[in-house]
C-alpha positions as CSV (number, residue, x, y, z in Angstrom):
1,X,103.7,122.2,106.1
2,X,102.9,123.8,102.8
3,X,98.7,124.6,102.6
4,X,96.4,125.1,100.0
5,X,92.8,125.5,100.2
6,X,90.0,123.1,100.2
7,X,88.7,123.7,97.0
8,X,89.2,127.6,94.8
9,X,86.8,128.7,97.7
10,X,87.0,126.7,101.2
11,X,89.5,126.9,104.3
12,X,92.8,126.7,104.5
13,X,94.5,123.8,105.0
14,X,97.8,121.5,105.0
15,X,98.5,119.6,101.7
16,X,98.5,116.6,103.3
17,X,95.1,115.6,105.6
18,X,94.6,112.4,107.7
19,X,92.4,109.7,107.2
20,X,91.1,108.0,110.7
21,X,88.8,104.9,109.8
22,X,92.1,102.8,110.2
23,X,92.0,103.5,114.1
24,X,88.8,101.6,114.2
25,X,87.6,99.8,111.3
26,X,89.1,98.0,108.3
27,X,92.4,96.9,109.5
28,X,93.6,94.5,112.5
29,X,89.6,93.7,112.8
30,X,89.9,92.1,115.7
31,X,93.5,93.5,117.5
32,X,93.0,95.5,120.3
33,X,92.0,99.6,120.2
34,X,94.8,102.0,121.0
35,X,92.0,104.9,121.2
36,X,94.6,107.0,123.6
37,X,97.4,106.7,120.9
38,X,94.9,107.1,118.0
39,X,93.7,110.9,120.1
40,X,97.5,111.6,120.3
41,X,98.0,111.0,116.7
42,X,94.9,113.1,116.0
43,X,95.8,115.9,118.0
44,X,99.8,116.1,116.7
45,X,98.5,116.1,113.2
46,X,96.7,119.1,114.3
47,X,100.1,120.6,115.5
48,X,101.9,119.6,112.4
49,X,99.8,121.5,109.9
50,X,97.7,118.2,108.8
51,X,94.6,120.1,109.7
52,X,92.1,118.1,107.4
53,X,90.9,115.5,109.5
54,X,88.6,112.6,107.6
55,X,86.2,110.1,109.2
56,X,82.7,108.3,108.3
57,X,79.6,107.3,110.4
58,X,80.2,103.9,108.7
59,X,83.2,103.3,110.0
60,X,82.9,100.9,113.2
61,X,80.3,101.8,112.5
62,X,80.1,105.1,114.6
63,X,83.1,104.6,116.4
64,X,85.3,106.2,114.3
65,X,83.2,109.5,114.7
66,X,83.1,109.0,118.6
67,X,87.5,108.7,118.4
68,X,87.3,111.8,116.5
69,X,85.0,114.0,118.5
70,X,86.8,112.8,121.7
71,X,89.9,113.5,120.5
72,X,88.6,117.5,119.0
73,X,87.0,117.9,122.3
74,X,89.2,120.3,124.9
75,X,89.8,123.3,122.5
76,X,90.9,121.1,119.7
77,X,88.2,121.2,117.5
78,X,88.9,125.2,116.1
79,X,92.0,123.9,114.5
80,X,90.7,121.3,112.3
81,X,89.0,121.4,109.1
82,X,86.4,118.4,110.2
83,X,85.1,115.7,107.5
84,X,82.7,112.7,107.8
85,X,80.2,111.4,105.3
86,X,77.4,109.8,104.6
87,X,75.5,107.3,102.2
88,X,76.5,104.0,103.3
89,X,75.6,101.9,106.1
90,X,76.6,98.8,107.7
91,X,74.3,95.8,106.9
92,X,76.1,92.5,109.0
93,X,79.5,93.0,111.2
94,X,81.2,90.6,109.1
95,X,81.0,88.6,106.0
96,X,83.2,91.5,103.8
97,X,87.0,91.1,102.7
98,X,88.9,89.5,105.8
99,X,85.8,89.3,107.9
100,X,84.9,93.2,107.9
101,X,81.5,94.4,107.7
102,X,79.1,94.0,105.2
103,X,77.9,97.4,104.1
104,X,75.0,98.8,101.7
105,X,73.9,101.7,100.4
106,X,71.4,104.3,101.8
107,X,70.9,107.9,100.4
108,X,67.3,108.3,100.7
109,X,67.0,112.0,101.3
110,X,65.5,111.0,104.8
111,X,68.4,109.2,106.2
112,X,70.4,111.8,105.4
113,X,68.8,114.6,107.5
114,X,68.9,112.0,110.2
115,X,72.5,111.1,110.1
116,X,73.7,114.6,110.0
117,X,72.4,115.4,113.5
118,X,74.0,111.7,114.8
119,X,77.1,112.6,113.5
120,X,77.3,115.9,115.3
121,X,76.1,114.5,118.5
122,X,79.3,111.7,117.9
123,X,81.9,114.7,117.0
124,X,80.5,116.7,119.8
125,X,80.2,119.8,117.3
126,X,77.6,122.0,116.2
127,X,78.8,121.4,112.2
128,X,81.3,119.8,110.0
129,X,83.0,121.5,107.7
130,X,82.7,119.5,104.7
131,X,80.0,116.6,104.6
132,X,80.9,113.9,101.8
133,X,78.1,111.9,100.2
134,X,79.8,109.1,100.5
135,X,78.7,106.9,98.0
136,X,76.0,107.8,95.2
137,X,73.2,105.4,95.8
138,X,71.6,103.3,92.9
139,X,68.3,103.5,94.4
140,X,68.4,107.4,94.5
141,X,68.8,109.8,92.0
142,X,71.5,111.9,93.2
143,X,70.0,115.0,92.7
144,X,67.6,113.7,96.0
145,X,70.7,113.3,98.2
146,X,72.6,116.1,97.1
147,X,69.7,118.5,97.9
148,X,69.3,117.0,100.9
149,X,72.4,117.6,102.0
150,X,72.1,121.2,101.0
151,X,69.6,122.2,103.1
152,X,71.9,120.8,106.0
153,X,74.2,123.8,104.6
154,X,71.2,126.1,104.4
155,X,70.7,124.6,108.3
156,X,74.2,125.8,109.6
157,X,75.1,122.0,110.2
158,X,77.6,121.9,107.2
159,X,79.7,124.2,105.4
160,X,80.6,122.5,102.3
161,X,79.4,119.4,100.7
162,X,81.8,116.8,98.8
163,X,81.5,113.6,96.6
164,X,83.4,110.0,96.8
165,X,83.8,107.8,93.9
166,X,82.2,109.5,90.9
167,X,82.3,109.6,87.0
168,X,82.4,113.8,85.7
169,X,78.5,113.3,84.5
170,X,77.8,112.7,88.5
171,X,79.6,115.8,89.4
172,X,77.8,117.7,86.8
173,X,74.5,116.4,87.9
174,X,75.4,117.9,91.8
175,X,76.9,121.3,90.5
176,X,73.0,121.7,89.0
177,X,71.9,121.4,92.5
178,X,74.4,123.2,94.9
179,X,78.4,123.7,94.4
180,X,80.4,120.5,95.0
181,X,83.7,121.2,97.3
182,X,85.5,118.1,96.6
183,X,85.7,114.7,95.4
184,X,87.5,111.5,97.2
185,X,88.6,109.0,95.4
186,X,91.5,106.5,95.4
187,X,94.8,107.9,93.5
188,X,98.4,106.6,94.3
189,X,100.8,105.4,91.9
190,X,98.9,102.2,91.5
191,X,95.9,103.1,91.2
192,X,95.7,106.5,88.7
193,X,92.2,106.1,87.2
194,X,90.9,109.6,88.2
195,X,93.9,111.1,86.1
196,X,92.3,110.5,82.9
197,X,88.9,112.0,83.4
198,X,87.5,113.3,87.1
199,X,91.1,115.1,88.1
200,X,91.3,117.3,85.4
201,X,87.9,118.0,85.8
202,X,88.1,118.7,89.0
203,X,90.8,121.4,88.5
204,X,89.3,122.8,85.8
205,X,85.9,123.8,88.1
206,X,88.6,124.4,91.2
207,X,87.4,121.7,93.1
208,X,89.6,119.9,95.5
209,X,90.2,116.2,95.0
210,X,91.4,113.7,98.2
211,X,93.1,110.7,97.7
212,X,92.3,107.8,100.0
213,X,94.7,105.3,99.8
214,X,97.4,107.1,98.5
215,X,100.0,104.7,100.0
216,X,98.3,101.5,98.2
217,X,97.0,100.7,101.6
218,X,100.5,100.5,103.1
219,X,101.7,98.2,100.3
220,X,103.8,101.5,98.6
221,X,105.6,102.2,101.2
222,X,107.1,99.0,101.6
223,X,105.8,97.1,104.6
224,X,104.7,93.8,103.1
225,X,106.3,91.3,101.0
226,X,104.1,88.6,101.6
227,X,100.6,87.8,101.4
228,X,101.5,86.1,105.2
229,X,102.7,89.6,106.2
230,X,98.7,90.8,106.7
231,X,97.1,90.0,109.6
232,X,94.9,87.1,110.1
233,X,92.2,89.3,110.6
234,X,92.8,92.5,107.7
235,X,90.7,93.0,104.9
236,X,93.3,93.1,102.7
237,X,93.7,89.7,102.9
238,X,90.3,89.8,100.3
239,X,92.1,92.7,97.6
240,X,93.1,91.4,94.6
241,X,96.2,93.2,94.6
242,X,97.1,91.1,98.2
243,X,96.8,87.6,97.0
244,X,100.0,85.9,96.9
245,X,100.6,85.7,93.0
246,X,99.8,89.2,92.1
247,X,101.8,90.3,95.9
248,X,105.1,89.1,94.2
249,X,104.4,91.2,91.0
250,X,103.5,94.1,92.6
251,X,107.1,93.6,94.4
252,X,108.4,95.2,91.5
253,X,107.1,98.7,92.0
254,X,108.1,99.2,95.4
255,X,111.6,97.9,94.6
256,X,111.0,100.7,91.9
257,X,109.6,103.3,94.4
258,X,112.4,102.4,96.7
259,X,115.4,103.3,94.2
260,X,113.7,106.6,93.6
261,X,113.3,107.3,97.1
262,X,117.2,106.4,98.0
263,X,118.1,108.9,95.3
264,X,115.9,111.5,97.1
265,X,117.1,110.5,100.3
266,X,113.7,110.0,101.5
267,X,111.4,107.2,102.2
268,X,109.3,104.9,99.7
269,X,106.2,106.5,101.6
270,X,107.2,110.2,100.9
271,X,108.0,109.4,97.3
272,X,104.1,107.9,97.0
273,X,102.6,111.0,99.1
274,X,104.7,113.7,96.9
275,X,103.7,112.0,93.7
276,X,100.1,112.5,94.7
277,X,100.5,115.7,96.0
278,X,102.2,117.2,92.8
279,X,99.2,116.0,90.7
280,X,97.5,119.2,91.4
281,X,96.7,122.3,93.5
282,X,93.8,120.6,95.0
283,X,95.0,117.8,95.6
284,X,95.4,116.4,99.0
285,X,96.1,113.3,100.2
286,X,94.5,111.7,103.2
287,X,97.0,108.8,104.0
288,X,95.2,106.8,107.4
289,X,97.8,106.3,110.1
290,X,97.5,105.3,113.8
291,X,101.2,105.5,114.3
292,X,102.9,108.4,115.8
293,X,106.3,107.6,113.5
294,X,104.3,107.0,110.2
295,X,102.1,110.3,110.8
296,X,105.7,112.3,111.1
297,X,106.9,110.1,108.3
298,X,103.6,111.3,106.1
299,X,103.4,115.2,107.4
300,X,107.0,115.5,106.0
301,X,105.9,114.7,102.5
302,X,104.5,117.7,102.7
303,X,107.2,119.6,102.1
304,X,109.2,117.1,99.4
305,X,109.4,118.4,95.7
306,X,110.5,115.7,93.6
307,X,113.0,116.7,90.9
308,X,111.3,116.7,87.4
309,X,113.5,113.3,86.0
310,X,112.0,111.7,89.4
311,X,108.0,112.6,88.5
312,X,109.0,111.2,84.8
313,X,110.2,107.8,86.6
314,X,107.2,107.5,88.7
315,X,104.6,108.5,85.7
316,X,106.1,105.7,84.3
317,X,105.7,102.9,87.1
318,X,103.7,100.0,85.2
319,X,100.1,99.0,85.9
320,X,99.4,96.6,89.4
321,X,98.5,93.2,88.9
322,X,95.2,92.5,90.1
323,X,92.1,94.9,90.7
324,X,91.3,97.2,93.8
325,X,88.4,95.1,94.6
């Protein structure tokens, strides 16, 4: 796979990452864990150049770390660029979107210094590479958080620290304490709100930005036509953009999506994953798979350039019916 570098200044690595919470948390609450498929597909992005591996201690919660660390344990763990994150925490086990957990803010300065050192003890590593603040608490100026989680850089625990879900005037306010590596937000072709303000910023300062999401939660690439097509248990079922009105709407793009991709001679999936990928040299994706064939299917994006008239067909995809949340 083709690489870039996680931000002007940090490692090497593929231009398209994984995301893991899927393999534990969010999706098929309540369907059995494949954990020994979910190492495999950790390990063979590893071999296939998708080196920038993404988790959370919220997700499970903890579990998610625990999959991870088990499957960088054995010699694995030199090849990946590791990221987890902090700032939110789960409050009830259910009650959320499609019975998912209810979860709540906490970036007090002093939870942070704590979590870092659970989280290490869940990867089984002595740092992360980059550790994301993953939400800016209300309750907490973020200047607290953020120097907080510099001194876990000062500490050797982390290498570089990165933001999720931010306006440019909270960036700002970070860069005055200690230099922010990235920023994660959601970016696909239906939902491009960081293209009018934190993107460009973001290149500007040579920051890297990674897309979660950047397959509209599986709906881009063309595996659900109905709002039945979820299952029972999937907090999708809760997203505005799911419900069975705005589902059929959203129809359209995909079918639009899907003509594009036949003219490539790729699939609806790539076409999503290369559009992201070509919105800038920091940008990449972290599409969540637990599926060896959609991992291979994602990887190969890598390496797709979409012709120019196909870029112009895509920036031109109408808005989604319904909001993200």
């Amino acid at each position: 796979m083709r690489t870039t570098t996680l931000s002007s200044t940090g490692p090497e690595v593929g231009v398209i990452g994984l995301g893991c919470m899927g393999m534990s948390h969010g999706y098929d609450i309540t369907a059995p864990r494949d954990d020994d498929t979910s190492i495999s597909v950790i390990r063979q992005s590893l071999d296939l150049g998708a080196t920038l591996i993404d988790t959370s201690d919220v997700y499970g919660p903890y579990t998610n770390e625990e999959l991870v660390g088990r499957a960088l344990a054995g010699g694995h763990r030199d090849r990946a660029v590791l990221a987890t994150k902090v700032g939110l925490v789960v409050t009830s086990p259910t009650g959320g979107p499609g019975n998912s957990p209810t979860i709540a803010n906490n970036a007090r300065p002093e939870h942070i210094r704590a979590a870092i050192d659970d989280s290490l003890r869940r990867l089984g590593t002595d740092h992360v590479d980059l550790y994301q603040l993953h939400r800016v608490d209300p309750e907490v100026p973020i200047e607290e958080s953020w120097g907080a989680m510099a001194e876990l850089v000062a500490a050797g625990k982390v290498r570089q620290l990165g933001l999720s879900e931010v306006s440019v005037e909270q960036i700002q306010r970070a860069q005055a304490v200690h230099p922010v590596a990235s920023v994660q937000s959601e970016l696909s072709l239906w939902t491009r709100d960081p293209l009018a303000e934190v993107l460009p910023y973001c290149a500007e300062q040579g920051i890297a930005f990674l897309p979660f999401s950047p397959l509209g939660r599986g709906f881009l690439a063309g595996r659900f036509s109905s709002f039945d097509d979820l299952p029972t248990d999937d907090f999708r079922r809760g997203l505005p953009r799911f419900q069975q009105d705005a589902l059929r709407a959203n129809l359209a793009i995909v079918g639009r999506v899907r003509e594009i991709a036949d003219r490539a001679g790729v699939t609806p999936a790539q076409v999503a994953l290369a559009w992201v990928v070509a919105q800038g040299r920091y940008v990449i994706p972290i599409p969540g798979t637990k599926t060896p064939r959609y991992l291979l299917d994602n990887v190969a994006a890598g390496d797709i350039q979409l012709s120019a008239a196909d870029l112009a067909d895509l920036d031109a995809l109408p808005a989604p019916t319904g909001g993200r949340y």
